[in-house]
BAPA-284729 format. One record per residue: x, y, z of N, C-alpha, C, O, CB in turn. Coordinates in nm, 3 decimals. Glycine has a CB too. Example, Ala and Ser with C-alpha at 12.3 -4.5 7.8 and 13.67 -1.06 7.14 Angstrom:
BEGIN
       n_x       n_y       n_z      ca_x      ca_y      ca_z       c_x       c_y       c_z       o_x       o_y       o_z      cb_x      cb_y      cb_z
     1.319    -0.569     0.780     1.230    -0.450     0.780     1.320    -0.330     0.780     1.424    -0.332     0.846     1.131    -0.447     0.905
     1.285    -0.225     0.708     1.367    -0.106     0.714     1.290     0.003     0.787     1.341     0.114     0.804     1.408    -0.060     0.572
***
This chain:
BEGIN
       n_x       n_y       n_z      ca_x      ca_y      ca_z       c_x       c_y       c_z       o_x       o_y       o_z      cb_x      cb_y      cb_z
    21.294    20.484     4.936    21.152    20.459     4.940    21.082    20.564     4.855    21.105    20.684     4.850    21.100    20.462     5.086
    21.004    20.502     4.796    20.891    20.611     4.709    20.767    20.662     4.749    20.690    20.586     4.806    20.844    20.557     4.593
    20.737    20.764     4.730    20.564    20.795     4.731    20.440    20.703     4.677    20.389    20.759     4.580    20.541    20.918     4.646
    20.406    20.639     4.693    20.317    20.542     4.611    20.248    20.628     4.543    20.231    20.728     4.612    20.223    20.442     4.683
    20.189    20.638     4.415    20.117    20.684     4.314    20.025    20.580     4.261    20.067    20.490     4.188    20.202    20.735     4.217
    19.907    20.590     4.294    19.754    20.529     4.210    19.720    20.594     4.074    19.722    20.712     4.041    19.605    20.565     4.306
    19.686    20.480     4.001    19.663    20.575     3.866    19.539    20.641     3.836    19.518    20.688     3.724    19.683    20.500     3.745
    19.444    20.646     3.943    19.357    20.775     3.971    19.382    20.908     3.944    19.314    20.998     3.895    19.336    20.786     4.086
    19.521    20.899     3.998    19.552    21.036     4.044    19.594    21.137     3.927    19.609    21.259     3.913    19.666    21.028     4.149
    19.605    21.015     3.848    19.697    21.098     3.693    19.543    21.178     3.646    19.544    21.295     3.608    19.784    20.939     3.514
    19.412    21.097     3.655    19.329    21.145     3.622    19.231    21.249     3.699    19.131    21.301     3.651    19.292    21.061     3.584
    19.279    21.266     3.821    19.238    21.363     3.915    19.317    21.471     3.859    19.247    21.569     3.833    19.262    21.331     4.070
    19.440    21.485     3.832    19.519    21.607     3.837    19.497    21.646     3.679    19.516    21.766     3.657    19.690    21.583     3.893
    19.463    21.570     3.572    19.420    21.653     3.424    19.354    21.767     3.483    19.403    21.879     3.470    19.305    21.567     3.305
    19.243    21.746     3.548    19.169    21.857     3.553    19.117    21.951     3.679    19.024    22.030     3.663    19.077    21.816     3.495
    19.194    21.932     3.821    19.191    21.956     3.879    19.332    21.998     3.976    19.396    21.914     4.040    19.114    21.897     3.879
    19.363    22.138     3.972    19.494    22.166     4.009    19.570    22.167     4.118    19.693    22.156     4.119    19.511    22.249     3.982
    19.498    22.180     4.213    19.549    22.123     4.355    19.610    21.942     4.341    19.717    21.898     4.383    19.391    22.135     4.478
    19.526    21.884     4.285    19.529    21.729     4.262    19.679    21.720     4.188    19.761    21.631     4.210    19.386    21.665     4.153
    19.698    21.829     4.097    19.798    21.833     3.987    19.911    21.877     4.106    20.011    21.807     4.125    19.762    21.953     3.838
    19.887    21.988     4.174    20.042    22.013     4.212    20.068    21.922     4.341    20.179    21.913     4.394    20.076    22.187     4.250
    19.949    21.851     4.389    20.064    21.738     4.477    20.083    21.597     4.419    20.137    21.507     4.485    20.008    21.701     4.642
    20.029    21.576     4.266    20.124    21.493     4.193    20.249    21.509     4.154    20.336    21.426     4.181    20.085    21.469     4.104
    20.280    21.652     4.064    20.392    21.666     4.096    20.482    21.676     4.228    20.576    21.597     4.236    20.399    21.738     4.042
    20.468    21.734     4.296    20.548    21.729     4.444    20.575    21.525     4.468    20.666    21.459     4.517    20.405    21.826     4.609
    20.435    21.488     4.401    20.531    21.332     4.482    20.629    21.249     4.361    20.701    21.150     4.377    20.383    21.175     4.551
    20.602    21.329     4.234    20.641    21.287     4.129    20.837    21.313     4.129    20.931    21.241     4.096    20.540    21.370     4.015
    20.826    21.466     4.188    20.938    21.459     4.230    21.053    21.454     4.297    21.173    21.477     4.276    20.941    21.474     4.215
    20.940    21.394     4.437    21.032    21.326     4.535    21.084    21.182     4.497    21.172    21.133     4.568    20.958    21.315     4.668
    21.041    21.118     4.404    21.007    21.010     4.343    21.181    20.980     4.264    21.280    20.907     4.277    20.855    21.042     4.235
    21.121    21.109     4.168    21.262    21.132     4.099    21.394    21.161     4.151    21.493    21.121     4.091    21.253    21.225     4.024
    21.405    21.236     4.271    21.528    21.321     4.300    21.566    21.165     4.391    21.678    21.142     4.437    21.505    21.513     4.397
    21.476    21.091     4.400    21.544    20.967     4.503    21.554    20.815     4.413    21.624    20.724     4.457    21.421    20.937     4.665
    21.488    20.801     4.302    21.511    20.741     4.205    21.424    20.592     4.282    21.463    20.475     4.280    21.682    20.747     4.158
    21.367    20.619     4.312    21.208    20.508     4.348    21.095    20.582     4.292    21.069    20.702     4.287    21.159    20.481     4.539
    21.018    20.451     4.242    20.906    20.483     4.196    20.751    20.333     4.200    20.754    20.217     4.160    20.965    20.538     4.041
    20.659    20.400     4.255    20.572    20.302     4.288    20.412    20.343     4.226    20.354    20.445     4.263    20.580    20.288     4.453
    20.377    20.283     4.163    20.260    20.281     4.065    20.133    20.201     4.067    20.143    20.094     4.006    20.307    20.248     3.955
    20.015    20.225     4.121    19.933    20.076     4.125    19.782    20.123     4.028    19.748    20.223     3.965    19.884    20.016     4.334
    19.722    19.990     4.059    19.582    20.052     4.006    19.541    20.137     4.109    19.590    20.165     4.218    19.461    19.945     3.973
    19.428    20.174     4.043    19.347    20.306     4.104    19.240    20.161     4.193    19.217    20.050     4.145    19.239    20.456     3.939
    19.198    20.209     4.315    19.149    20.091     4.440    19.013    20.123     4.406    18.949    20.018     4.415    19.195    20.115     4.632
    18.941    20.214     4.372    18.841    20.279     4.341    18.714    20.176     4.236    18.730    20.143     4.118    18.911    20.411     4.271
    18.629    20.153     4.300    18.512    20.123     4.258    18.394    20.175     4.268    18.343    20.175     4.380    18.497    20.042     4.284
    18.305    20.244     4.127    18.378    20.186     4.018    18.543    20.290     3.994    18.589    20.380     4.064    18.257    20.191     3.870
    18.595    20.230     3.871    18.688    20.330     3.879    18.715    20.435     3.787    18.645    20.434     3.685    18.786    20.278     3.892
    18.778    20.504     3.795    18.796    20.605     3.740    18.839    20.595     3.585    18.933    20.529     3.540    18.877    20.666     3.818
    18.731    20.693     3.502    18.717    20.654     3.355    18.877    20.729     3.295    18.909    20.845     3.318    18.545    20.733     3.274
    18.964    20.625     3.212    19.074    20.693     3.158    19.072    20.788     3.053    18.993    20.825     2.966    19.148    20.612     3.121
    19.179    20.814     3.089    19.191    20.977     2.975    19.212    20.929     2.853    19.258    20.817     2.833    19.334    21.100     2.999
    19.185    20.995     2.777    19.169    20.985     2.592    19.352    20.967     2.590    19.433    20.972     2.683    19.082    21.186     2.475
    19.367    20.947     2.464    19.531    20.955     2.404    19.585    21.117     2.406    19.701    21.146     2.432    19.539    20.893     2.216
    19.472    21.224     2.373    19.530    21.325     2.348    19.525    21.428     2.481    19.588    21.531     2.504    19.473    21.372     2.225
    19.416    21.351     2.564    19.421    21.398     2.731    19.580    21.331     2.793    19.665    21.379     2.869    19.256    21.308     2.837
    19.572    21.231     2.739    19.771    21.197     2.791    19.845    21.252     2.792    19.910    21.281     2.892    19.861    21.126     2.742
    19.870    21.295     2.660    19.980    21.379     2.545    20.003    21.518     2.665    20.104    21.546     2.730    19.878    21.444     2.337
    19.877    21.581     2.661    19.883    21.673     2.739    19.934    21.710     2.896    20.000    21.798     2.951    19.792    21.689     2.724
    19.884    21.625     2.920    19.871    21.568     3.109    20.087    21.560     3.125    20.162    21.621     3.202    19.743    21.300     3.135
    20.113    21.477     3.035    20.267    21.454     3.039    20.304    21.532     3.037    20.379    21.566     3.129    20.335    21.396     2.968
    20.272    21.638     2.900    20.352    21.751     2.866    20.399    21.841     3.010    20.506    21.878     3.057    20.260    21.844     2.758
    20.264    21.851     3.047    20.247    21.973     3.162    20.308    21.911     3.283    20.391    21.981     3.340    20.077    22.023     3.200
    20.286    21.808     3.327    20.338    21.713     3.438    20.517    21.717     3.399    20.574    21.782     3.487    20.253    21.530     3.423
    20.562    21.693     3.350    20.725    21.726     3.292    20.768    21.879     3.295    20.865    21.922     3.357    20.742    21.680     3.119
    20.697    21.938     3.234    20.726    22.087     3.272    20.764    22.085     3.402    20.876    22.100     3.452    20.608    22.185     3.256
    20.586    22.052     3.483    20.653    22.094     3.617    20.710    22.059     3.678    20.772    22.136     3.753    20.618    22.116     3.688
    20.730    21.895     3.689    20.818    21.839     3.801    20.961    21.865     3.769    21.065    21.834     3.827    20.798    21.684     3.822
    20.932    21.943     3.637    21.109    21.951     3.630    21.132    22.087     3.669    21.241    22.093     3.727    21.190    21.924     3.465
    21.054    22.241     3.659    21.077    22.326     3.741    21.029    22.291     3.889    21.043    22.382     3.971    21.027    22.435     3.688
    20.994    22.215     3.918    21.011    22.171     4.089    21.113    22.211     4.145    21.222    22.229     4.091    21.019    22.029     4.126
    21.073    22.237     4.307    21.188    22.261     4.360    21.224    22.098     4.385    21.149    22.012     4.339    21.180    22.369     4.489
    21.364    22.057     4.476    21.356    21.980     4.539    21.273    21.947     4.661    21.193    22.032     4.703    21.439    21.980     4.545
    21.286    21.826     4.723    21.208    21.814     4.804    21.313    21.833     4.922    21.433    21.811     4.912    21.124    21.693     4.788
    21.253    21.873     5.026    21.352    21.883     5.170    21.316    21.748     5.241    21.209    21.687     5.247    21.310    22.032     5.289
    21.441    21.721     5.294    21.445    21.568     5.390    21.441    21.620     5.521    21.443    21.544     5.617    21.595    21.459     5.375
***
């Protein structure tokens, strides 16, 4: 089973770091169990998307961390 992830959240955590480190944390419970669940953002109106080069970035840093992540404990 996966963490469900809204795609709000990608845009909550660009710029807000608490938002950021419990994306990663579900990003890589996600990974270490190999489920993954993705929806729209439920939000009306909704949340304005990030530019191409707000992406670029957001990934970069989001990969960094979920990959120095610890594991998650069961």
């Amino acid at each position: 089973m996966s963490v469900p992830i809204s795609d709000c959240r990608f845009f909550l955590a660009f710029a807000d770091p608490v938002a950021f480190d419990a994306l990663v944390k579900d990003l890589k419970f996600n990974q270490v169990w190999g489920a993954y669940t993705q929806f729209p953002c439920p939000h009306d109106p909704k949340h304005p998307e990030l530019t191409p080069e707000q992406v670029t970035d957001l990934h970069a840093r989001l990969s960094a961390a979920v990959k120095a992540a610890p594991e998650p404990k069961v």
